[in-house]
N, C-alpha and C positions, 0 to 999 in steps of 0.2 A: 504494500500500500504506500508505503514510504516512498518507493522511488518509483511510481506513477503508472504502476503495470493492469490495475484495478478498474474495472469499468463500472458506473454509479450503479446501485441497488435500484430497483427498480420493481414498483408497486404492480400484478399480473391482474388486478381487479378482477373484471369480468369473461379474462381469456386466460385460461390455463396453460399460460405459456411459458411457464418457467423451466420446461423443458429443453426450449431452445434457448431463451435467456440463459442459463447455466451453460450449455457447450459454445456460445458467442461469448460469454466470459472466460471459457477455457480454451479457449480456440487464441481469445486477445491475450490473455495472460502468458501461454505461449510462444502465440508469436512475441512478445513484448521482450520474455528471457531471454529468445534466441538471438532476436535482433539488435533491442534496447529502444526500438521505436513501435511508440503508441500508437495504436488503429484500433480503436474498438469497434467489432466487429457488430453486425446488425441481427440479433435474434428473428425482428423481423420479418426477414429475407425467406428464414427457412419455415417459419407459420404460414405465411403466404405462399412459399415457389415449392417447398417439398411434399409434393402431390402426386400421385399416379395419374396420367391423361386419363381422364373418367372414372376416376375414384372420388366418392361422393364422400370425403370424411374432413370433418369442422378439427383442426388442429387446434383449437380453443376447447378442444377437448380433453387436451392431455398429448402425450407423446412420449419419446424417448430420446436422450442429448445424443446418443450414438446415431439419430437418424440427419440430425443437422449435420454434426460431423462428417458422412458416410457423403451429405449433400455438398458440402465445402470442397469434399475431395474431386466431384462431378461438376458444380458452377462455384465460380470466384465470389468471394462474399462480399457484398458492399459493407461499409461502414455505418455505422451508427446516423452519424450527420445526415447519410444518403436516403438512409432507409428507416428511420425514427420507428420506437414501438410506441402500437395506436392503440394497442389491449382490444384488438379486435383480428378475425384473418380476414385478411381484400382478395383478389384475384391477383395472380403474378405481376410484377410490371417488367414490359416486355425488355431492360435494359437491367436485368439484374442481376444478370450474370456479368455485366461487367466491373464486379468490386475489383479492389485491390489483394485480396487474402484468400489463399487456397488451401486446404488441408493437403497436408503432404502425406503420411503417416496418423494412424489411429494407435497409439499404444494404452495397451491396458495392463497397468504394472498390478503385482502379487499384493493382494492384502496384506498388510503391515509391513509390506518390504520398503525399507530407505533409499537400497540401493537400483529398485526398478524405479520409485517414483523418481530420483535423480535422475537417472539414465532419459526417461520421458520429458525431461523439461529442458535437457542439456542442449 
């Protein structure tokens, strides 16, 4: 938090989106150690774009961070500024794929191991 890696807490009201808010947190905090620059990534992006074509499911219904994640690696994430959370899902917007932040790698370190969660943020 200290050195600016933290993206603001953010109230999910009426859209159960903290699914993707939490992996746009972890996705930013990431990128942030790896690089040392700040991009808070758009939870957003994946409420709204991480859809099957003609899958009829409300992502203000819940979710899972591994799904944004899985989406970051498939379309480039906008940023927060681009893509503001509206605590509701819209339809894609047709330019969303052009963030700046890609997931590179999904690592899932060992429950209570130091030396995997290290290795995942290095």
């Amino acid at each position: 938090v200290v050195k600016g890696g933290v993206i603001p807490v953010d109230d999910v009201l009426l859209c159960a989106g903290n699914w993707a808010l939490t992996a746009a947190a972890a996705i930013t905090g990431s990128h942030f150690a790896k690089t040392g620059e700040y991009v808070a990534v758009s939870g957003q992006q994946c409420i709204d774009c991480n859809v099957e074509e003609g899958e009829n499911w409300d992502n203000c219904d819940g979710g899972w961070s591994d799904d944004c994640m899985q989406y970051g690696q498939m379309d480039a994430l906008r940023t927060m500024a681009d893509f503001p959370y509206i605590h509701d899902q819209q339809s894609c917007k047709e330019e969303a794929s052009q963030g700046p932040i890609s997931v590179v790698e999904i690592m899932r370190p060992k429950l209570n191991s130091q030396e995997d969660l290290k290795a995942a943020i290095a």
